[in-house]
N, C-alpha and C positions, 0 to 999 in steps of 0.2 A: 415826540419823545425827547427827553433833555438831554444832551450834551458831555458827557464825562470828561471828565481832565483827569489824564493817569499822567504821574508825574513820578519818575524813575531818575535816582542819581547813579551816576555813572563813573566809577573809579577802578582801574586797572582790574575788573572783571573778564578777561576775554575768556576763559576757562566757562564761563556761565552766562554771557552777556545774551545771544542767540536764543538760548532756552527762554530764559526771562522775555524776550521781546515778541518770540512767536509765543509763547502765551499771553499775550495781550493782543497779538495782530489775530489768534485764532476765538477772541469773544463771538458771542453768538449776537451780545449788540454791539452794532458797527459802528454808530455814532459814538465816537473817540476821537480826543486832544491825545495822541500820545508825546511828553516834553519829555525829554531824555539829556539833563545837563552832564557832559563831560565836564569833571571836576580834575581836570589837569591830567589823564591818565595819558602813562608812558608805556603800554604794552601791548598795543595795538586796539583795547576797546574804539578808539575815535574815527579809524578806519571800519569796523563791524557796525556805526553806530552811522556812517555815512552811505557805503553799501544797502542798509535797510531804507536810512529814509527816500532814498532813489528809486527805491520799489516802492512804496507806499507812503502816499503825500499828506495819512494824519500822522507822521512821526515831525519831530520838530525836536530838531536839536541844538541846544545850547553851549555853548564852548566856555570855558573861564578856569582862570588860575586855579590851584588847589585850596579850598576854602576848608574841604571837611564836610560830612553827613549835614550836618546843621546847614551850610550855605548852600548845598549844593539844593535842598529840599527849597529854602528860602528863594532861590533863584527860580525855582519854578514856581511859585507862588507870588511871584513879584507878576510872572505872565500868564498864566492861565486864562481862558477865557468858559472855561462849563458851565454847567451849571451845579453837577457834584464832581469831588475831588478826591483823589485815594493815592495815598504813594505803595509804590511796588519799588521794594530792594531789586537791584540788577543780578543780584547770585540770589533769589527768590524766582518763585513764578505763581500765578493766579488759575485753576479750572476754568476752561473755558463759557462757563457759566456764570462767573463770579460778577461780572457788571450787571449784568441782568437781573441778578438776582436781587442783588441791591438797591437796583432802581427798583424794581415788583416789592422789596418790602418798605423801602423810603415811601411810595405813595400809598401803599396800605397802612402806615402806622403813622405819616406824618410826621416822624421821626425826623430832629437835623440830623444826627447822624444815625448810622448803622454800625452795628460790631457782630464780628463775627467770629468763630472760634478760629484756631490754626493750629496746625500738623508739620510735624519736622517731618520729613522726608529726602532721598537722593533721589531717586526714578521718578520720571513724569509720567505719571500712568494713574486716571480717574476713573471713577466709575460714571455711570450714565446721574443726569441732571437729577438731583434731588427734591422734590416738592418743599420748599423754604417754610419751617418751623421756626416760629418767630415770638418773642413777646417783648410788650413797653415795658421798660423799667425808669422806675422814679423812686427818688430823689437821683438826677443821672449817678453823681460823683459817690453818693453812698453807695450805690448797689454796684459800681461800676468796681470800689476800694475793695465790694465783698466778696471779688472775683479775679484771684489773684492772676490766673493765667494770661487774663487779655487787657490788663488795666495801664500795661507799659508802654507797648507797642504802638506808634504809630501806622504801621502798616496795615492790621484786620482790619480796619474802619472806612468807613464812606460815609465824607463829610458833604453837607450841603454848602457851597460857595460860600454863601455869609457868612458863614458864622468861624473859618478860616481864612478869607481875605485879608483880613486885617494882622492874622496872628503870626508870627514867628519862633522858628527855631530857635534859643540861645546859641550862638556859635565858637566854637573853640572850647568845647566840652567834649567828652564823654558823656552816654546816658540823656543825650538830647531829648529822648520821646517822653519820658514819666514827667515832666514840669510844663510841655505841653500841651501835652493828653489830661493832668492834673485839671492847669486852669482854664481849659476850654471848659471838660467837663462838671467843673465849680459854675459855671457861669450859664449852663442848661437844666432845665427842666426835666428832660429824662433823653433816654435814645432807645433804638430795639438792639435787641438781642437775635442772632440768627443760629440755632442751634446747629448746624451744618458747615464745618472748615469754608473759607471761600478763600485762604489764603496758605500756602506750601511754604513752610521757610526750610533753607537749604541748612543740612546743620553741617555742611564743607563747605558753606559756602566764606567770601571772602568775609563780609561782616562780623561774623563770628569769629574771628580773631580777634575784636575789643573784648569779649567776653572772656573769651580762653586765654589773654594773654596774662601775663602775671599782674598779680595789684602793683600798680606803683604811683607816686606822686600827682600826677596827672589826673589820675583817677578819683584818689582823696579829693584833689581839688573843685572835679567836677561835680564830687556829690555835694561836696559846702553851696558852690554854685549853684545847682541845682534848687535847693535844699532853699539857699536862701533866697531865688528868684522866688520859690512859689511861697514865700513866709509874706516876702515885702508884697506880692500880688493881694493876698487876703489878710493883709497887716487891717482894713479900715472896717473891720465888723462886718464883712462878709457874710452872709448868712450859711454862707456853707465852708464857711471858713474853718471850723472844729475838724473835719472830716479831709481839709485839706493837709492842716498840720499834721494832722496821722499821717498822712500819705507821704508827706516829707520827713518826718520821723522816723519809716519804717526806713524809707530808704538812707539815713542818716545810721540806725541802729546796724542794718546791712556795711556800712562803710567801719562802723567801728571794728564789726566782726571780722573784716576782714584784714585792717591796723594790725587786730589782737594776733590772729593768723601770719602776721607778717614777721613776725617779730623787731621791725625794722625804727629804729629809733628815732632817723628821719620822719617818717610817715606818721609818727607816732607824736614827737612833736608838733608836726603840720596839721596834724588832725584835732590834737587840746585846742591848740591856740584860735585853728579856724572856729571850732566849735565853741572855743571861748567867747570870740566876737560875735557870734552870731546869736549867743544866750543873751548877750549886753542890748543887743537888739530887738530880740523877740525871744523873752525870758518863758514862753508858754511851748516854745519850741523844743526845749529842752525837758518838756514837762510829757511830750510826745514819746520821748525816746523809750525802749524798753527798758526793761528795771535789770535785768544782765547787761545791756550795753552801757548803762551809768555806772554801774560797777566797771565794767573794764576800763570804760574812761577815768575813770579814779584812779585804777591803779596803772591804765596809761600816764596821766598827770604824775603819780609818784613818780613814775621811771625816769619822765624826765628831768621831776625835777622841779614842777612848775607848778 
């Protein structure tokens, strides 16, 4: 049987870090890489994360400065050795059926990856193992874009080694997972689809504080960032390059909306000019955006002025 590499970052979780790791030490398949990088936390995760690997010798854990979501994922991707790969958020947890399950439909569909649906939940409490309902979808990146729920996330998936070994988080963003979830899935033929949650995300959990916190500068930034990684990725005739733009347009149109929401003048400036540079570059990019968000950008431009 293959090998998994569950690869968990770890930043001042101690509130949820336990729950997260015994659902991964309670899988029904045993063969597990479990990497667990502490990403500089100060609130005792590093002691919870030492304590576990002492009882059980597939944990493997990584120490390093504060990088952020992005490096601390890259960091386990620098080491891994499986042969499939899936991250688990540490204020997340997995059914104890979810590797298994993935491996049973990776080798029936031949699928590089797997996607699976996810459920917000508080309470760890599943029900008995599911018979996995599954089907291939192709073109990946189109049927993937046609499916808003699970198109962002880096975490419902299970990747086969290849075809992420090589790839990276952008780091020192926000919204890491949509640009490269984006160009993996530009770059495949199809994946399956597993109609059955295999992944819990916590909605107290600590993560979700990027979402819930207010828009601010940072954020405009990283959607430009974002935005413009996956433009310059399918800048050379990509064949699935049309369907990428969309996908960095929605999430560009999402940024203006929430500019317009801001009412913030800063943000508002930051967000013409970035979006100005990046039209000068990839003038089709701008051709993506929705026809409401080119009006407020209009009338963001008046306000400033520019």
């Amino acid at each position: 049987m293959a090998k998994v590499s569950v690869i968990v970052p770890v930043y001042n979780v101690k509130q949820y870090l336990a729950r997260c790791l015994d659902s991964i030490l309670a899988q029904t398949e045993r063969d597990l890489e479990i990497i667990c990088v502490d990403d500089g936390s100060s609130d005792g995760s590093a002691g919870i994360l030492s304590a576990y690997a002492e009882r059980d010798v597939r944990i493997r854990v990584v120490t390093q400065e504060n990088k952020g979501l992005s490096g601390a994922r890259n960091s386990g991707l620098d080491v891994f050795t499986g042969d499939w790969v899936m991250f688990v958020d540490s204020d997340d947890w997995i059914p104890p059926y979810a590797t298994e399950t993935f491996l049973k439909v990776a080798a029936e569909s031949g699928a590089p990856v797997v996607v699976s649906k996810a459920y917000a939940v508080d309470a760890l409490d599943v029900g008995a193992k599911p018979e996995p309902r599954w089907t291939l979808e192709r073109p990946a990146l189109k049927r993937l874009v046609g499916r808003r729920k699970m198109q962002s996330s880096a975490w419902n998936k299970f990747y086969r080694a290849d075809v992420v070994r090589s790839r990276r988080f952008i780091e020192g963003i926000y919204f890491e997972d949509w640009p490269f979830v984006t160009e993996l899935f530009g770059d495949m033929d199809c994946f399956a689809l597993v109609r059955e949650p295999m992944y819990v995300y916590c909605i107290n959990g600590g993560a979700s504080s990027i979402v819930r916190s207010p828009f601010n500068e940072k954020k405009v930034a990283s959607y430009l960032c974002g935005a413009g990684h996956v433009a310059e990725y399918f800048a050379l005739s990509h064949p699935h390059g049309k369907e990428a733009l969309k996908r960095a347009g929605a999430a560009l149109s999402t940024m203006i909306g929430k500019v317009w929401k801001s009412r913030s003048d800063e943000m508002a400036s930051m967000a013409v000019a970035g979006l100005r540079e990046l039209a000068g570059r990839h003038p089709s990019l701008l051709r993506c955006i929705s026809l409401k968000a080119r009006y407020r950008l209009w009338r963001l431009s008046r306000r400033c002025g520019t």
